[in-house]
C-alpha positions in Angstrom: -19.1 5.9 -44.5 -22.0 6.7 -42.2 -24.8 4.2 -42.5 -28.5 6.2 -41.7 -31.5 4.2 -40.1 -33.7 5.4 -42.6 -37.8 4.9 -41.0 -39.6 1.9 -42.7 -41.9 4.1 -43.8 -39.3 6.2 -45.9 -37.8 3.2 -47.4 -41.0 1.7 -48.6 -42.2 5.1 -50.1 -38.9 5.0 -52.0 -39.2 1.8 -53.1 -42.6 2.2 -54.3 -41.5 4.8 -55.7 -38.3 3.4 -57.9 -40.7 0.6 -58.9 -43.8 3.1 -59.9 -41.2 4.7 -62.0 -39.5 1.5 -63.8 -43.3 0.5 -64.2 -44.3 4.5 -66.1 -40.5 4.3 -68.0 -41.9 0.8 -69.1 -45.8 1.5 -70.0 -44.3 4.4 -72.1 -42.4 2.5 -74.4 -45.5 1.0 -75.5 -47.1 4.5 -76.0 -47.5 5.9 -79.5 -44.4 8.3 -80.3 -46.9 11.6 -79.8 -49.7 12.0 -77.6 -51.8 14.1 -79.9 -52.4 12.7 -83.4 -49.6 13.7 -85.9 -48.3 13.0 -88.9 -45.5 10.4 -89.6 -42.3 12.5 -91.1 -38.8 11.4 -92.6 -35.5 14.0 -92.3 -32.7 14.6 -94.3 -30.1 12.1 -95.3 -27.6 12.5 -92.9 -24.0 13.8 -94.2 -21.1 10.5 -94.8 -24.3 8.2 -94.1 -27.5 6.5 -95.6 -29.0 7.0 -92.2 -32.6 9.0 -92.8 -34.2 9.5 -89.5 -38.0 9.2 -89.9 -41.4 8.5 -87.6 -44.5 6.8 -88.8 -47.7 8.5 -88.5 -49.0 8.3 -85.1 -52.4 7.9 -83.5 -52.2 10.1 -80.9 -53.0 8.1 -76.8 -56.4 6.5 -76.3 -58.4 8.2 -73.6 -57.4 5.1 -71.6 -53.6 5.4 -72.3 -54.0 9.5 -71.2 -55.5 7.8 -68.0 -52.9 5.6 -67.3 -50.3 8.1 -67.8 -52.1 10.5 -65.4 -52.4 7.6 -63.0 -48.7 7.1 -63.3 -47.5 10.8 -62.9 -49.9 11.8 -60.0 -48.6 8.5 -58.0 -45.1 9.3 -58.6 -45.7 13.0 -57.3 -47.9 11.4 -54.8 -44.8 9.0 -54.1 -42.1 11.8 -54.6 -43.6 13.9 -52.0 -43.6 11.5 -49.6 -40.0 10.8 -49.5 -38.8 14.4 -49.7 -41.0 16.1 -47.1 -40.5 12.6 -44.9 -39.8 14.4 -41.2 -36.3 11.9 -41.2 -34.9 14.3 -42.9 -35.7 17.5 -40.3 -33.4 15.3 -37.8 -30.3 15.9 -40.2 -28.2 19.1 -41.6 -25.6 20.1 -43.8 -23.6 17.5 -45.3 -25.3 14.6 -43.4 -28.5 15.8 -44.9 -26.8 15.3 -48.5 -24.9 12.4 -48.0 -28.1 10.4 -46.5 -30.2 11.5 -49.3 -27.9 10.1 -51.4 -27.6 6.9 -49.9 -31.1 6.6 -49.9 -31.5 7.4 -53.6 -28.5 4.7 -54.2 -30.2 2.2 -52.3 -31.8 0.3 -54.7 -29.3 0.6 -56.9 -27.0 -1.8 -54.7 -29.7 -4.4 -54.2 -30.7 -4.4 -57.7 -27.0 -5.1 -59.0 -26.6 -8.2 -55.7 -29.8 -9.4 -56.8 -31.9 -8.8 -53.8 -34.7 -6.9 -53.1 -34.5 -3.7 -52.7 -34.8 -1.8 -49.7 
C-alpha cells in the first residue's frame, strides 16, 4: 500500500476538522429534539410489542444554541473546504487521487483505535 506525504497543513485542517465534528455530533445531543418549538407526541403501539414511540414537548433552541450551531456548521464548511480544494491533491490522478483521499479520511481512524493522537 502506497503511503502519501500528506502537507502539514492538510493534516491539521483534517484533524481540526474530525474533532470540530465529534465536538457539533456532541453539542447536539444536548440540543432539544426540534429546533423550532413543537409539541411533544406519542405513536401507535407497535404490533407483537408494548413499545409506543413518543417525544416530549420541546422548546425549540435558544438564540444562543442557534448560534452555536451556526458556529459549528460554518467552521466545518470553513474546515471541509480546506481539505478538499487543498492544492495536494492537484499533484495526484486517477486512482492515486482516491486511494490518498481515502487514507487521509482513515487517518484518524487508526490513531484513535492505537490510542494516539491523531494525525
Amino acid at each position: 500500500m502506497t503511503r502519501y506525504d500528506f502537507p502539514q497543513d492538510l493534516l491539521d485542517a483534517k484533524l481540526a476538522l474530525h474533532r470540530t465534528q465529534s465536538e457539533y455530533e456532541k453539542y447536539a445531543t444536548t440540543l432539544p429534539w426540534s429546533a423550532e418549538p413543537m409539541a411533544g407526541w406519542e405513536g401507535d403501539k407497535q404490533l407483537h410489542s408494548g413499545y409506543r414511540a413518543s417525544k416530549p414537548d420541546s422548546p425549540g433552541y435558544t438564540d444562543e444554541q442557534r448560534q452555536q450551531v451556526a458556529a459549528y456548521r460554518a467552521r466545518l464548511l470553513e474546515l471541509g473546504s480546506q481539505v478538499m480544494t487543498h492544492p495536494f491533491w492537484q499533484t495526484l490522478k486517477g486512482s492515486d487521487l482516491f486511494a490518498a483521499r481515502m487514507q487521509l479520511k482513515h487517518l484518524h481512524d487508526v490513531a484513535d483505535s492505537q490510542g494516539e493522537a491523531a494525525a
